[in-house]
Short mmCIF file of the C-alpha atoms (twelve columns), coordinates in Angstrom:
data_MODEL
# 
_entry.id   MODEL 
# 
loop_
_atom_site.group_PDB 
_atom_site.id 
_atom_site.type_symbol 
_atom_site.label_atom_id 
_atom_site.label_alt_id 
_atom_site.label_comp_id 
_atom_site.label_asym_id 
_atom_site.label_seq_id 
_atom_site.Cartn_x 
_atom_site.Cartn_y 
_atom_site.Cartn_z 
_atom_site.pdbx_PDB_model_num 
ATOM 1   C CA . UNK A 1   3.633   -29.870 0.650   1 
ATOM 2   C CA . UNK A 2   6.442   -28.402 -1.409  1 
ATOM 3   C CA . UNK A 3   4.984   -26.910 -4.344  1 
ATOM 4   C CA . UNK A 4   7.665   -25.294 -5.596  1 
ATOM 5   C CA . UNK A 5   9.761   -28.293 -6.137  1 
ATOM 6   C CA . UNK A 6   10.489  -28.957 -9.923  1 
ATOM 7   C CA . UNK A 7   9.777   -25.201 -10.561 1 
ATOM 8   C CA . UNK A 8   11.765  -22.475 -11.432 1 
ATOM 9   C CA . UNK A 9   11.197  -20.961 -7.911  1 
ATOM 10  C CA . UNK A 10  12.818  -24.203 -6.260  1 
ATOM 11  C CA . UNK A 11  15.749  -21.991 -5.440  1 
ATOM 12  C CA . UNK A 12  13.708  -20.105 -3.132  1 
ATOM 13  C CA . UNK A 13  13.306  -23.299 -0.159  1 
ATOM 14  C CA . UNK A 14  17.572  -23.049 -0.144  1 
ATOM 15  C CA . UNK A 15  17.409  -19.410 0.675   1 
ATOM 16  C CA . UNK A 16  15.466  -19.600 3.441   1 
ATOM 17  C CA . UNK A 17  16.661  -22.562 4.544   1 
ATOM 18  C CA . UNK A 18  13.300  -24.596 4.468   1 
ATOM 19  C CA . UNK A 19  12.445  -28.208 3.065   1 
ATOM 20  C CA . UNK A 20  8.103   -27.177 2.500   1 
ATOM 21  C CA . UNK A 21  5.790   -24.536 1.854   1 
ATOM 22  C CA . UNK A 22  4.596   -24.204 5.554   1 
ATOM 23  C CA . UNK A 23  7.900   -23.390 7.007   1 
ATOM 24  C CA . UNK A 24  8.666   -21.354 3.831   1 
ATOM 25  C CA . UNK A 25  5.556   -19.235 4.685   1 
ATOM 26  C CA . UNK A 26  5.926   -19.217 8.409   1 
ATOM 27  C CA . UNK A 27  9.640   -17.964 8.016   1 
ATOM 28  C CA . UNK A 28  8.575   -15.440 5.470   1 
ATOM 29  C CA . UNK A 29  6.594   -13.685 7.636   1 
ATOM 30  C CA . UNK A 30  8.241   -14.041 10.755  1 
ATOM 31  C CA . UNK A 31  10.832  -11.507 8.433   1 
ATOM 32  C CA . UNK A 32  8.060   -9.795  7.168   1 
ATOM 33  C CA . UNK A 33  7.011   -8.761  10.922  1 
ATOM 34  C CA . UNK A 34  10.688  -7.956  11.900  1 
ATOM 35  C CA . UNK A 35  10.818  -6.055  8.427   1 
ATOM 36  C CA . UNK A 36  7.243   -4.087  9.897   1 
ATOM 37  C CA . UNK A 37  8.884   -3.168  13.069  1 
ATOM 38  C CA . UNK A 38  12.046  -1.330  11.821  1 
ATOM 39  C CA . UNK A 39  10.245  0.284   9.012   1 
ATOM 40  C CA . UNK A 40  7.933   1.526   11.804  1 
ATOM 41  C CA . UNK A 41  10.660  3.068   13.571  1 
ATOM 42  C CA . UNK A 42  12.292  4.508   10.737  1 
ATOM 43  C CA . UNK A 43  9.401   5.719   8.890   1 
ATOM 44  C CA . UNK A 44  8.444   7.592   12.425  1 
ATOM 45  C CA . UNK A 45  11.697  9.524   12.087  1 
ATOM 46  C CA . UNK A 46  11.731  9.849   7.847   1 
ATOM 47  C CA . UNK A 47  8.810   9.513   5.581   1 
ATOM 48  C CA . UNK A 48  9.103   6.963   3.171   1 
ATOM 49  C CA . UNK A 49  10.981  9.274   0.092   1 
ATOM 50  C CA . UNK A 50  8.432   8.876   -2.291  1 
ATOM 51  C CA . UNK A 51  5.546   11.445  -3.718  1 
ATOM 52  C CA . UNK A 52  5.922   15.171  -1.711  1 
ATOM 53  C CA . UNK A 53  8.645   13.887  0.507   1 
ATOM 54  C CA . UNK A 54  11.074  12.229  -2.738  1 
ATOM 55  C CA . UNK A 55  14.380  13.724  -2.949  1 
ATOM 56  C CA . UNK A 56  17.163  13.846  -5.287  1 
ATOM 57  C CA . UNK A 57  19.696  13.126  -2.533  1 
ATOM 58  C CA . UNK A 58  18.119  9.501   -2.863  1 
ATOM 59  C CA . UNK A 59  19.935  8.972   -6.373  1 
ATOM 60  C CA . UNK A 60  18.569  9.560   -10.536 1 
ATOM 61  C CA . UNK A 61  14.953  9.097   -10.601 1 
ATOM 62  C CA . UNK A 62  12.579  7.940   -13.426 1 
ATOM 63  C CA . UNK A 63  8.469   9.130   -14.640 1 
ATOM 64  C CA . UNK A 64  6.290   8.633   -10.953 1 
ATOM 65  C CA . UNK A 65  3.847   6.494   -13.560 1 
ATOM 66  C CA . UNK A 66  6.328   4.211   -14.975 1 
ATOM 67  C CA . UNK A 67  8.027   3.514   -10.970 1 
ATOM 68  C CA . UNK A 68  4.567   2.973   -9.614  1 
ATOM 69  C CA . UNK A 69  3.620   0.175   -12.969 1 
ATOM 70  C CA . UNK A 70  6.784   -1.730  -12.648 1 
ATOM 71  C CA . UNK A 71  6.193   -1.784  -8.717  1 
ATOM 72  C CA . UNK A 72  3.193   -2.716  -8.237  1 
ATOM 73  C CA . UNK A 73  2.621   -5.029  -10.709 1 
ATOM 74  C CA . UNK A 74  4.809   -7.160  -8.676  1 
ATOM 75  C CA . UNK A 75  2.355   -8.240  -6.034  1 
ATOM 76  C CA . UNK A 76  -0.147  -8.971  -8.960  1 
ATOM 77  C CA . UNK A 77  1.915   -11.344 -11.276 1 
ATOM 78  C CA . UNK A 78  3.511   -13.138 -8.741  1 
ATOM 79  C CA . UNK A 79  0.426   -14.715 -7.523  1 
ATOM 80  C CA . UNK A 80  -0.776  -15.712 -10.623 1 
ATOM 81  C CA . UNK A 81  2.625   -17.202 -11.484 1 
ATOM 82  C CA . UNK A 82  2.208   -19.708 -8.522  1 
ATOM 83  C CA . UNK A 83  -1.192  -20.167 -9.363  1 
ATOM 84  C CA . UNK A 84  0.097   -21.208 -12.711 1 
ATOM 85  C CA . UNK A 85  2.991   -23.033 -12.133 1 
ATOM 86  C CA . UNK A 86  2.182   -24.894 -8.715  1 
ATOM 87  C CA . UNK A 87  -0.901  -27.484 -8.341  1 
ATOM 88  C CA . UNK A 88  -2.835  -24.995 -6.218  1 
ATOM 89  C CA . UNK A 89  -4.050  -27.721 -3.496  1 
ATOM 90  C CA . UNK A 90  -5.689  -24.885 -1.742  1 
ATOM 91  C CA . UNK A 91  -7.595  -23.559 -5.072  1 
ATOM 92  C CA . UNK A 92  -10.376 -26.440 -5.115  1 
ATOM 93  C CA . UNK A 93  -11.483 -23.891 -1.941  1 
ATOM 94  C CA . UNK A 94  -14.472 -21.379 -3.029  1 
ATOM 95  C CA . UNK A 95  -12.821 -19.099 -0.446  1 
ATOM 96  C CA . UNK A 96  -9.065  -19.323 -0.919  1 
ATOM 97  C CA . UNK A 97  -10.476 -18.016 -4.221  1 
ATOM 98  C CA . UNK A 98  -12.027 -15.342 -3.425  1 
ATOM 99  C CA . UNK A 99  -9.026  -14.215 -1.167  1 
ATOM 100 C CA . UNK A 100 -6.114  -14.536 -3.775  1 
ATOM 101 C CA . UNK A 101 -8.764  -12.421 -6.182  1 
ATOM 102 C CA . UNK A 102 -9.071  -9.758  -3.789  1 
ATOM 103 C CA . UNK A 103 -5.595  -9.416  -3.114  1 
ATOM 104 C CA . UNK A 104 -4.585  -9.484  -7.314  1 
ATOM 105 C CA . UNK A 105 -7.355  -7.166  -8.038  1 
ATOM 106 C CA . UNK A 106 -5.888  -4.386  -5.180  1 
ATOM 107 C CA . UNK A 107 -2.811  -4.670  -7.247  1 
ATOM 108 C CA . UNK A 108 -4.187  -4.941  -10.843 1 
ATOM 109 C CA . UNK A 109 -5.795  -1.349  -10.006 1 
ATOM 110 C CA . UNK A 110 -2.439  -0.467  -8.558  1 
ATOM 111 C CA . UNK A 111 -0.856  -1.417  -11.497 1 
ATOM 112 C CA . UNK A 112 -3.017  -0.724  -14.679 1 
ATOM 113 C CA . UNK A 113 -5.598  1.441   -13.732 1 
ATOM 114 C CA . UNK A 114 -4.047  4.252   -11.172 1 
ATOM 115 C CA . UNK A 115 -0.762  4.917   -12.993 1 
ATOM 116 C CA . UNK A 116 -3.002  6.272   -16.030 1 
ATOM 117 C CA . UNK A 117 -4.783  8.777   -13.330 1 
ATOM 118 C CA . UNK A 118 -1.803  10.666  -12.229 1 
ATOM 119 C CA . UNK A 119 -1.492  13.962  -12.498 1 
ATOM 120 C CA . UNK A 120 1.605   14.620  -14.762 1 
ATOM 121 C CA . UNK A 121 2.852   16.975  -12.544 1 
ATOM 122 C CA . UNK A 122 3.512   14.480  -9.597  1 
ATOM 123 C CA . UNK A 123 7.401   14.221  -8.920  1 
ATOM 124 C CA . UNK A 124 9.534   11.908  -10.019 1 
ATOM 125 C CA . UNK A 125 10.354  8.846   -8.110  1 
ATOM 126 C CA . UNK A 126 13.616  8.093   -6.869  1 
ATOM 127 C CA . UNK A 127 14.922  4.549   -8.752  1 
ATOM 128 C CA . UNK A 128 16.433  3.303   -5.353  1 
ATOM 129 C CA . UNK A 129 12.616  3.912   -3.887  1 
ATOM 130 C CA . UNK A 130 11.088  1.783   -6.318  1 
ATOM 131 C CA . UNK A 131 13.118  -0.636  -6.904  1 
ATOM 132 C CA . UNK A 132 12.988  -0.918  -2.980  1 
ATOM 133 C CA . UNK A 133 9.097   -1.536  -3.508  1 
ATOM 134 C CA . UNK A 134 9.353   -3.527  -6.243  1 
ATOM 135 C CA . UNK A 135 11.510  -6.060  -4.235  1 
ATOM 136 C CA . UNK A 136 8.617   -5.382  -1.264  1 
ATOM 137 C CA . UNK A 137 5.925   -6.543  -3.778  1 
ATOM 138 C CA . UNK A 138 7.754   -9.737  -5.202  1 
ATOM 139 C CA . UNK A 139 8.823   -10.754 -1.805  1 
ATOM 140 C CA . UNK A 140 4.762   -10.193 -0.300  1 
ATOM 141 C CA . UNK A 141 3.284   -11.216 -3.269  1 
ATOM 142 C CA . UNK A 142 4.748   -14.805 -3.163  1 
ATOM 143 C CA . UNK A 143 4.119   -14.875 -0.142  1 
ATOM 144 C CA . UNK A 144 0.633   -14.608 -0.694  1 
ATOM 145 C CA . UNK A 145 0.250   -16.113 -3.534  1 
ATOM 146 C CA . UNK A 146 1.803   -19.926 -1.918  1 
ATOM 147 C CA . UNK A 147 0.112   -19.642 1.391   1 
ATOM 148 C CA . UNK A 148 -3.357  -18.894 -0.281  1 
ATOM 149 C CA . UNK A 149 -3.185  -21.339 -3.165  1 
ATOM 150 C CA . UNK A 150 -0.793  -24.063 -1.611  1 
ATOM 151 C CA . UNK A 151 -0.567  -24.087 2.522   1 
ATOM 152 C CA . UNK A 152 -3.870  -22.410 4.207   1 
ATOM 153 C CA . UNK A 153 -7.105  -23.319 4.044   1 
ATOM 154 C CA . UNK A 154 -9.356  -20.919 4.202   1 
ATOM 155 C CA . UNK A 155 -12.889 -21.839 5.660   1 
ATOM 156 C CA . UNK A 156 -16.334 -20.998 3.313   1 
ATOM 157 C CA . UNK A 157 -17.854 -19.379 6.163   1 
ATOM 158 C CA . UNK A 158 -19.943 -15.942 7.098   1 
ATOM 159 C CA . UNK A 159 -16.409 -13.819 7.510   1 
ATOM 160 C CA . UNK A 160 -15.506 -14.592 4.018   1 
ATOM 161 C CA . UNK A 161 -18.683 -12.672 2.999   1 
ATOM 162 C CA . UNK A 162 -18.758 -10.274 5.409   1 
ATOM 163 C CA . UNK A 163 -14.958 -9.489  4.915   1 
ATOM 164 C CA . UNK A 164 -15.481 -9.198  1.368   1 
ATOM 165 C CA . UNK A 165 -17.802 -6.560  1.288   1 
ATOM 166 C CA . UNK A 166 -15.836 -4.519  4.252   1 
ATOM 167 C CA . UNK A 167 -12.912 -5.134  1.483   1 
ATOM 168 C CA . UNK A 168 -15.054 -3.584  -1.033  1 
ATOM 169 C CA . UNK A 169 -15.779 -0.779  0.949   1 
ATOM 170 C CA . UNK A 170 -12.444 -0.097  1.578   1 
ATOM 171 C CA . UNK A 171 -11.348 -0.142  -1.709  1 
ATOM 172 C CA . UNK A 172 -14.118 2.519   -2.849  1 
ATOM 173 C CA . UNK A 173 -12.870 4.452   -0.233  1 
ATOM 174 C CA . UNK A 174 -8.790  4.300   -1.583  1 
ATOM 175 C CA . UNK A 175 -9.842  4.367   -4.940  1 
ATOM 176 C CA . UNK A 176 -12.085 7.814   -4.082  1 
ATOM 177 C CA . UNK A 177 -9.909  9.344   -2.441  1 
ATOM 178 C CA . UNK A 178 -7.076  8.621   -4.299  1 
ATOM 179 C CA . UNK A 179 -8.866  10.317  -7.414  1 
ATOM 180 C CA . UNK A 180 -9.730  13.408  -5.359  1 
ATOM 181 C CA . UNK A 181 -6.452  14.002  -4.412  1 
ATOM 182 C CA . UNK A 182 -5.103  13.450  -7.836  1 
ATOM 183 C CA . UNK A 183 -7.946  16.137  -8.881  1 
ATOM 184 C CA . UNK A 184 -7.235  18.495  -6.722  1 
ATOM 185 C CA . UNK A 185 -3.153  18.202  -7.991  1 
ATOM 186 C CA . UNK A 186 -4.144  18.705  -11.573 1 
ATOM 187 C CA . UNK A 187 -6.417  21.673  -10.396 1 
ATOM 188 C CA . UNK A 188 -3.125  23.402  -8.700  1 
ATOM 189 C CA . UNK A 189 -1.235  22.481  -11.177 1 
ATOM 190 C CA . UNK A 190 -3.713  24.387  -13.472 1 
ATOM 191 C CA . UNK A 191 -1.651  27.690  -12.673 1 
ATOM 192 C CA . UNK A 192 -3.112  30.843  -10.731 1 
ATOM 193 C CA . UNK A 193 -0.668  33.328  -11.794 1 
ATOM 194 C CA . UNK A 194 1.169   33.277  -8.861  1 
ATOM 195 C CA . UNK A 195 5.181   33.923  -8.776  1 
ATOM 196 C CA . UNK A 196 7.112   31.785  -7.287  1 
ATOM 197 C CA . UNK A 197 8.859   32.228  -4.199  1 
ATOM 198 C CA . UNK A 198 12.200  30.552  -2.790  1 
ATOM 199 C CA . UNK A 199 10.089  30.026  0.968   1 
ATOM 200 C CA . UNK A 200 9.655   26.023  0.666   1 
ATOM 201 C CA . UNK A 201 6.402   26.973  2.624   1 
ATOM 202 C CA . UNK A 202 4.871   29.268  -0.385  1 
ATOM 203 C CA . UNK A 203 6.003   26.557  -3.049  1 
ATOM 204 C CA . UNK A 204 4.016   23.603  -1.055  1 
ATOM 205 C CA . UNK A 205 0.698   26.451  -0.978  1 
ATOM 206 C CA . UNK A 206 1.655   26.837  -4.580  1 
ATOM 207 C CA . UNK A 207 1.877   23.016  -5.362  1 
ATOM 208 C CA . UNK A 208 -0.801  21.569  -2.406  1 
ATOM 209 C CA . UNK A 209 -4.409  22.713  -1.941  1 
ATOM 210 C CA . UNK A 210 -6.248  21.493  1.140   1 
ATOM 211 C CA . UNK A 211 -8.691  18.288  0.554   1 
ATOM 212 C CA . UNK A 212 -11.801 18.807  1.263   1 
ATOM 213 C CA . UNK A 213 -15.158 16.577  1.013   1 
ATOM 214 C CA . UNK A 214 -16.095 12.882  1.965   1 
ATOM 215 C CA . UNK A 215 -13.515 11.832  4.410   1 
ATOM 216 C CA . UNK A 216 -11.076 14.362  4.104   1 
ATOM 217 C CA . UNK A 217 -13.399 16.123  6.751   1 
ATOM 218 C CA . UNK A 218 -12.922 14.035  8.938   1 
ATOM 219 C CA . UNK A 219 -8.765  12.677  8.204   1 
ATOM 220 C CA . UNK A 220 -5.775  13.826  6.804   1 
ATOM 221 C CA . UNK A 221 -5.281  10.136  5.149   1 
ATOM 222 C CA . UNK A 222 -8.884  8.898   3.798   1 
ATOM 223 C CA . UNK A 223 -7.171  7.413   1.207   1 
ATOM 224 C CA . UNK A 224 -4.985  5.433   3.552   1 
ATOM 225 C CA . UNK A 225 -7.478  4.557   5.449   1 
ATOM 226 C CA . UNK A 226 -9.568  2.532   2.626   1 
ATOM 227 C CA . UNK A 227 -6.405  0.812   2.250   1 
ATOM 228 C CA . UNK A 228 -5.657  -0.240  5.045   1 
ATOM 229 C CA . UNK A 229 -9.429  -1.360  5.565   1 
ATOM 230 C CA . UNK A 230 -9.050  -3.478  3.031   1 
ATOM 231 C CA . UNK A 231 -5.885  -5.021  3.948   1 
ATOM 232 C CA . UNK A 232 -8.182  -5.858  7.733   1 
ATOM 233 C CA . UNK A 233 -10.517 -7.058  5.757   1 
ATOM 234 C CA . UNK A 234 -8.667  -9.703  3.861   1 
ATOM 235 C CA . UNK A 235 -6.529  -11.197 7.745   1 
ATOM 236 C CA . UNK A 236 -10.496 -11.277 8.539   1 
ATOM 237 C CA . UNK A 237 -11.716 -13.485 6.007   1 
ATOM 238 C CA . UNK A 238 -8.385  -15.534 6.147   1 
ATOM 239 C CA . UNK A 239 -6.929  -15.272 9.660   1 
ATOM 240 C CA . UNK A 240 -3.729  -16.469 8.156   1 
ATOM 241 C CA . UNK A 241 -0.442  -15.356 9.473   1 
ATOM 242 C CA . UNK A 242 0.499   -14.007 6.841   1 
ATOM 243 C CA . UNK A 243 -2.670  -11.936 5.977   1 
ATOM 244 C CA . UNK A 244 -2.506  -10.630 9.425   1 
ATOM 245 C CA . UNK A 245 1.147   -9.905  9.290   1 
ATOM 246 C CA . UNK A 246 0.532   -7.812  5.483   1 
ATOM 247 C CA . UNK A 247 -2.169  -5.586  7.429   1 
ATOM 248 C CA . UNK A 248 -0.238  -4.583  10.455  1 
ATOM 249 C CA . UNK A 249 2.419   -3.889  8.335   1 
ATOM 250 C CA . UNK A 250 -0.021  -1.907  5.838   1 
ATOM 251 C CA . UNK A 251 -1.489  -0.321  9.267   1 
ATOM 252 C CA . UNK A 252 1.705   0.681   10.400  1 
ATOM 253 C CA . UNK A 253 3.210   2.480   7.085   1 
ATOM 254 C CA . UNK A 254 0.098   3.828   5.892   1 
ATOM 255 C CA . UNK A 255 -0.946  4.803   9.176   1 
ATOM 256 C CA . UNK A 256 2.586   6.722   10.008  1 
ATOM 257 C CA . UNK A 257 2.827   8.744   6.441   1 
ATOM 258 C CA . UNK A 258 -0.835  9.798   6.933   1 
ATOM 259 C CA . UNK A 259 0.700   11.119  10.622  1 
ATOM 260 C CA . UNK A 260 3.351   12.858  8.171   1 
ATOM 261 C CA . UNK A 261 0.851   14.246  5.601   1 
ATOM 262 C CA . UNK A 262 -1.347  15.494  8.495   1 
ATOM 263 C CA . UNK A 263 2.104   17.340  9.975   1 
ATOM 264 C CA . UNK A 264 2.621   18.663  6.435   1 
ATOM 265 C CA . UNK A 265 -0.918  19.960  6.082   1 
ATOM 266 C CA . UNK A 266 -0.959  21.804  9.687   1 
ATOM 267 C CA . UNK A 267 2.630   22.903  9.091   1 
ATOM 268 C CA . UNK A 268 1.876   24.826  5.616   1 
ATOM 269 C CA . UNK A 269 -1.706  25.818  6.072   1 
ATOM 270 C CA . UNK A 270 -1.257  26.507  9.808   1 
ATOM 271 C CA . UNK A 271 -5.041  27.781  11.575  1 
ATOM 272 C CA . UNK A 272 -6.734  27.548  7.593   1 
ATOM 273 C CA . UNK A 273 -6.046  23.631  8.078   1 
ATOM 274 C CA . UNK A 274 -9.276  22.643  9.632   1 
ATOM 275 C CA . UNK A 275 -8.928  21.756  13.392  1 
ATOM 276 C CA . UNK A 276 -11.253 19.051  13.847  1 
ATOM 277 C CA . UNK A 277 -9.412  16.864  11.521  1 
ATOM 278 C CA . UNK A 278 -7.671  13.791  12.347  1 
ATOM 279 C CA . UNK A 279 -4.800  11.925  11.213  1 
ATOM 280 C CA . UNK A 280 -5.886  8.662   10.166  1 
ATOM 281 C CA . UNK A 281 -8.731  7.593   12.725  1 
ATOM 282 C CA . UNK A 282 -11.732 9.553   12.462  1 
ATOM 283 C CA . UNK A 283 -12.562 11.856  15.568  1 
ATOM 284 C CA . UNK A 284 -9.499  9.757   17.621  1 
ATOM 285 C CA . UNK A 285 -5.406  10.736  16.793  1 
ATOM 286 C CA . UNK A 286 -4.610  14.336  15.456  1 
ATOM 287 C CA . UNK A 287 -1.284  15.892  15.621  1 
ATOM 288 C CA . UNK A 288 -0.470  19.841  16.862  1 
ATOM 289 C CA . UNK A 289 1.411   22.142  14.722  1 
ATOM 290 C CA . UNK A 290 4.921   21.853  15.150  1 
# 
């Protein structure tokens, strides 16, 4: 099947060098898990320059709310282009459709809904950065979009029900999170009175409060870890390459920055920082104070 031919997106088979959709998908995430390894190994080293860690050595930078809109709704359009402009073989499949709506409505929250809740005072994101993820999200979100509407067939069976409530849940979980985090920025933002000071270490007391409640106790990253739940979830109701490929990469990212955040946390707070806390796995990884 080459549902892109006699479409705009044509082009796309001559740039990877492919003639259908299945070696168009396969190739696209056999880059996609070379693409996961090296931003593993950098991200180790430097956390991705976005949120606490941007930086204006990484070029002008535009409103966090505006770079996080235009980037995310990527992933969400670009599905529902193919679904538009391609017959959708796949789409006469009760469960194909219920895996392309999971993935679009991740990204419609992403997009239209989070933006809206962020605290004014988060800092501006470097252009490069989102751009960067912009180009992430068009590239995934194809990607996505043809194998689950076009290549893969997904199978009506018990793990497309059981994945999509563990999808659910771990979207509850990101989306919870996410707001109490966003919460607690607005409350320190609030002002205390307190003067500012040139140690870096004061100014991140002064701008960061520790989380605390639901899953915070128990990890650094709660709200990572919803996501990539959900991300699990969605290679479990599909088993498609692909899928699987999109969570071990989402794994791997997420997974690392929360390793960062929890460094950041121990680092500023020091022994106030509860102990017991993890990075990302509950009661399994937690890093010492460097």
């Amino acid at each position: 099947m080459s549902s892109l031919t006699g479409t705009p997106l044509e082009w796309i088979y001559s740039v990877f060098g492919v003639s259908n959709d299945v070696q168009l998908c396969t190739k696209m995430t056999n880059i996609g898990l070379v693409y996961t390894i090296i931003v593993g190994l950098y991200s180790l080293l430097f956390p991705a320059p976005y949120g606490r860690y941007a930086s204006s050595s990484f070029g002008p930078t535009i409103n966090p709310k505006i770079a996080w809109m235009i980037q995310e709704c990527m992933a969400f359009f670009c599905p529902i282009m193919i679904i538009i402009m391609t017959a959708g073989l796949q789409l006469e499949n009760f469960a194909n459709i219920v895996a392309i709506f999971l993935f679009t409505f991740h990204y419609f929250h992403r997009s239209f809904i989070y933006p809206f809740a962020m605290s004014s005072e988060s800092k501006p994101a470097p252009i490069l950065v989102a751009l960067s993820a912009a180009t992430f999200c068009v590239y995934n979100g194809l990607l996505q979009g043809i194998h689950l509407a076009n290549v893969h067939d997904v199978e009506d069976s018990f793990y497309v029900y059981l994945g999509t409530v563990v999808f659910m849940i771990g979207m509850a979980i990101n989306i919870t999170h996410d707001r109490m985090l966003i919460a607690l920025r607005k409350k320190s933002s609030g002002g205390e009175g307190e003067a500012k000071s040139s140690s870096s270490e004061t100014e991140a007391k002064q701008r960061y409060k520790i989380p605390r409640g639901e899953l915070f106790e128990y990890v650094s990253g709660a709200n990572y870890l919803g996501e990539i739940i959900e991300w699990i979830a969605l290679a479990f109701i599909t088993r498609g390459y692909p899928q699987i490929i999109f969570a071990l990469f989402s794994a791997v990212f997420l997974g690392i920055r929360a390793l960062h955040h929890h460094r950041f946390y121990k680092n500023t707070f020091g022994s106030s920082y509860p102990q017991s806390r993890k990075a990302i796995i509950p009661f399994i990884l937690r890093l010492s104070k460097r």
